[in-house]
N, C-alpha and C positions, 0 to 999 in steps of 0.2 A: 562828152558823156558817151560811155558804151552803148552800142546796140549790140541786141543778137542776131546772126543771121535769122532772115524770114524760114529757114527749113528749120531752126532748134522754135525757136517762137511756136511753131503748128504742132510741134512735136509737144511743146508743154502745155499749149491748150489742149490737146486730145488727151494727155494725160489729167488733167483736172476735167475734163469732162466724164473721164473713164474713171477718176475717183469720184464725184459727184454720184456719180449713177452708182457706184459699187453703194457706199452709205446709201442712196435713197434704197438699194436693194437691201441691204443691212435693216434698215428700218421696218421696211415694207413686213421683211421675214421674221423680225423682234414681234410685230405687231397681231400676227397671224398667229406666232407660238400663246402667247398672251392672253388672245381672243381663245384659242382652244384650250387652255391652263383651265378655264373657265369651267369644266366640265369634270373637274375634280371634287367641287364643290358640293354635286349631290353625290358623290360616287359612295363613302361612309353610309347614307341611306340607303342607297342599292345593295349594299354588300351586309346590310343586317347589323354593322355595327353604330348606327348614332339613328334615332328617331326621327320621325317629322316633324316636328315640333324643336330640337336641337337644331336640326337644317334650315328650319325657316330662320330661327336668329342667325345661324350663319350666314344666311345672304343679308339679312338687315345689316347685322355689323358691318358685311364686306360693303353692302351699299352706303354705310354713316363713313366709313374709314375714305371712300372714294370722295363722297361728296366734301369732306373735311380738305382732305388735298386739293382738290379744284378748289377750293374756298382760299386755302394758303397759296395755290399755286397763281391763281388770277391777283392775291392782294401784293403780291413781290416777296409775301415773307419767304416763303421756298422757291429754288431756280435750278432743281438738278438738271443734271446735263442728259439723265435717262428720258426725260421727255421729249428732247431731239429725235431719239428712236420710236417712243411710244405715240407721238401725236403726230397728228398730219397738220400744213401751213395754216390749213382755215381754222382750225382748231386750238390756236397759239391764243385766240381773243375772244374766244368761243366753251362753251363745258364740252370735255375730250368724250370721245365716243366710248372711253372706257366707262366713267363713271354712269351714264346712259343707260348701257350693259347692265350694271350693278342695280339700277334705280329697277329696269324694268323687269330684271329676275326677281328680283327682290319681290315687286307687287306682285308678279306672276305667283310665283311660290305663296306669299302669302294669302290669294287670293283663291285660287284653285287646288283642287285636290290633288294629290301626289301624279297618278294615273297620266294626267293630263300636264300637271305644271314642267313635271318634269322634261317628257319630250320636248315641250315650249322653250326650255333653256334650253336644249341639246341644240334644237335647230338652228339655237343663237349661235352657241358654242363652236360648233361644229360646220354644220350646216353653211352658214354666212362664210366665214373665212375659205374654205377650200370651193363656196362658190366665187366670191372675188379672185381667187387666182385665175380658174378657169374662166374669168373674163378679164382676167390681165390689171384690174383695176381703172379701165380705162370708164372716162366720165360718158354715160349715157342715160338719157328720161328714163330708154327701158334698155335692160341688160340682151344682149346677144342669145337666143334660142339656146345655146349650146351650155350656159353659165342656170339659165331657167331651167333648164332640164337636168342640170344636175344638184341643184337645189332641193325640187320637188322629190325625185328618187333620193336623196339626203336623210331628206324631210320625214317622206314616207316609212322609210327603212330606221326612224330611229323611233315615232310611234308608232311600227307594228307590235313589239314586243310590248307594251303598254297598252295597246286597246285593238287587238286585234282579233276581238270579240264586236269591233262596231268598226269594219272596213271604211263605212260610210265617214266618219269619224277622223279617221288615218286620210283617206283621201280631200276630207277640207279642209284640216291641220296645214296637211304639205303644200297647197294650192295656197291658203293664204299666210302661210309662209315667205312662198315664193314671191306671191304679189310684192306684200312688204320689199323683201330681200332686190325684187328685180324692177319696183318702178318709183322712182325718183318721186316721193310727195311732195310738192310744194305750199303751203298755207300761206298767203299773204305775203309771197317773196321769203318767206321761209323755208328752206329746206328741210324735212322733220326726216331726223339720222335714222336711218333703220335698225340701232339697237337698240329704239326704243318701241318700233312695230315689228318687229318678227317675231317677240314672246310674246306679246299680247295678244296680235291677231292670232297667230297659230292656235294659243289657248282656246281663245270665244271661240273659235271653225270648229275646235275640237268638242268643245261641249255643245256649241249647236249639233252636231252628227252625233253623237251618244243620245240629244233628245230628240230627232228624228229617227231614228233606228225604231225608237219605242213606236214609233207612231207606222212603222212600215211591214 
């Protein structure tokens, strides 16, 4: 039986390691375009042409059409090959952090006034993805100073134009934001994905500081 010399052998591990990583980078960068596509969703609202009331069903729908594919995708009936890109390992036997996304704008919007809902998804949007890059995505309880501090400035910068009539407002939006965003929850050996706390909490931080404002 052939062998290869031990120098081609090293030579074709390091290239399938250097393919491996190119795909997990492929992925990683699929996943991040994806997460921030996200923010198209209110932009019709912003710009005056579709109501609030048109915008909240469109996150219900986008959130029905998510939960629908996790439902086909977990039973075997659907198996594309775009979910190689879109999901991370733990998430192959798990609901994807897309859907997540979908479930908790969706409540958000539905639940809160424009004002408020809105930066709540932005921070998701937005916010989240270009903080995991600056922290490389590496696994930690709590994110690196440098990944939290650009969260919060994120954070802050996308509800000032939305309430920056209540500072106080803006500054607990972005705080717990960040929190979400930079520490690992765990409930009962459960890890609870942060796109389903970064619009929530930011929301409630943000209407708490609109009703202390009144009170200051």
């Amino acid at each position: 039986m052939a062998t290869l010399p031990l120098e081609n052998s090293e030579r074709m591990g390091a290239a399938s390691a250097e393919q491996g990583e190119s795909l997990l980078l492929k992925g990683e960068i699929a996943r991040r375009i994806v997460h921030a596509s996200g923010s198209t969703v209110p932009a019709p609202y912003l710009i005056g042409i579709a109501t609030w009331l048109q915008t909240q069903a469109l996150f219900v729908l986008g959130a029905a059409i998510a939960l629908s594919l996790e439902g086909l995708r977990h039973t075997g009936i659907i198996d594309w090959r775009i979910y190689d890109y879109l999901t991370r390992e733990y998430e192959q036997d798990n609901i994807a952090g897309y859907a997540l996304y979908m479930l908790s704008s969706a409540a958000v919007v539905l639940i809160f006034e424009p004002r408020v809902a809105v930066p709540a998804v932005l921070m998701l949007t937005i916010g989240d993805p270009i903080s995991g890059l600056v922290a490389s995505d590496e696994f930690r309880q709590v994110k690196r100073p440098r990944a939290l501090a650009t969260m919060f400035l994120i954070s802050a910068t996308l509800a000032w134009p939305f309430l920056h009539e209540y500072p106080l407002a803006v500054i607990l939006g972005a705080v717990a934001a960040t929190v979400a965003d930079g520490y690992t929850l765990v409930v009962w050996t459960y890890v609870i994905d942060d796109n389903l706390t970064i619009t929530t909490a930011g929301a409630t931080a943000m209407v708490i500081g609109i009703e202390l404002t009144a009170f200051i």
